[in-house]
PAMAR-279128 format. One line per field, with one value per residue (C-alpha): residue in one letter; y, z, x. Coordinates in steps of 0.02 Angstrom, whole numbers, always signed. Example, Ala and Ser with C-alpha at 12.3 -4.5 7.8 and 13.67 -1.06 7.14 Angstrom:
aa <- a, s
c2 <- -225, -53
c3 <- +390, +357
c1 <- +615, +684
***
This chain:
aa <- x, x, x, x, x, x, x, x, x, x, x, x, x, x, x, x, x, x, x, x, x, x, x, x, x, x, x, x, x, x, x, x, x, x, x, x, x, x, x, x, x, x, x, x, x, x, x, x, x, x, x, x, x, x, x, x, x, x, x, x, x, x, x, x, x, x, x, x, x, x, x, x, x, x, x, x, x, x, x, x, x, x, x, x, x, x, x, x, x
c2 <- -207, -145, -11, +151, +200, +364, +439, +405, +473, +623, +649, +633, +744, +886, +891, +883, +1051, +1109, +1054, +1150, +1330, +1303, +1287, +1435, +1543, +1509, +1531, +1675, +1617, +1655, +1850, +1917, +2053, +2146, +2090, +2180, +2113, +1917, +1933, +1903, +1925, +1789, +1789, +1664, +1680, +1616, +1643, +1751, +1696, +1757, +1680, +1679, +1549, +1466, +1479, +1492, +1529, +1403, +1223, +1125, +1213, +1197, +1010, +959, +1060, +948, +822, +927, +971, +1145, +1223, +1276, +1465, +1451, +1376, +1504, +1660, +1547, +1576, +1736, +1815, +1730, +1808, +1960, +1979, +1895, +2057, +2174, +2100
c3 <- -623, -441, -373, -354, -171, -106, -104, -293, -320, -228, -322, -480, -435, -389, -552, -639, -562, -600, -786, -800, -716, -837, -974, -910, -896, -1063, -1147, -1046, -1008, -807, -769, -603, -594, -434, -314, -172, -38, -129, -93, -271, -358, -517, -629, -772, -896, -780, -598, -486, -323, -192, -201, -77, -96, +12, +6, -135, -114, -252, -212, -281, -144, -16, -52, -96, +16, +177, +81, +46, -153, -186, -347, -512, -459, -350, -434, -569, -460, -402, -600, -639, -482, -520, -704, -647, -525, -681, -783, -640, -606
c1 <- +214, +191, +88, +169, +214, +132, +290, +311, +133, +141, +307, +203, +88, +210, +303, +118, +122, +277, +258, +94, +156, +319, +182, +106, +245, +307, +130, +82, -89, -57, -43, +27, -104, -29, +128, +182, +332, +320, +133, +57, -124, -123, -249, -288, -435, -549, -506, -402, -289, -175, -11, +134, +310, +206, +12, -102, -302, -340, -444, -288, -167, -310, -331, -169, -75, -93, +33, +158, +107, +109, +4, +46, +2, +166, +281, +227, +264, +439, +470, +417, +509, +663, +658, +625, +770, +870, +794, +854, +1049
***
């Protein structure tokens, strides 16, 4: 069996992340603490971040983000907004 290509990895890698914030979401073990015009404050048990569709103040955006993975912490506020404006319709 080959190596994967980075492609394949970093493909991985993002659905990691979207597994885990679908996790999260369903548990309820993230909390969006504050949001104001998509600008969101997330808070877990342990630690706190500012979340945006697009940027995330956590080390796994800050790291990961120069590939092209985004972090659990958005994809969870991609979820939770989208059930909210399913909530409002």
């Amino acid at each position: 069996m080959g190596k994967l290509l980075i492609g394949d990895k970093l493909a991985k890698a993002q659905a990691e992340r979207v597994k885990k914030a679908e996790l999260a979401f369903q548990q309820g073990t993230l909390f969006i603490d504050q949001l104001d015009d998509d600008i969101a404050v997330i808070r877990s048990d342990r630690n706190t971040y500012t979340v945006t569709d697009s940027f995330c103040s956590c080390p796994d955006f800050y790291y990961r983000s120069v590939d092209g993975i985004t972090c659990k912490h958005i994809h969870f506020l991609r979820l939770a907004l989208a059930e909210l404006k399913k909530e409002v319709a």
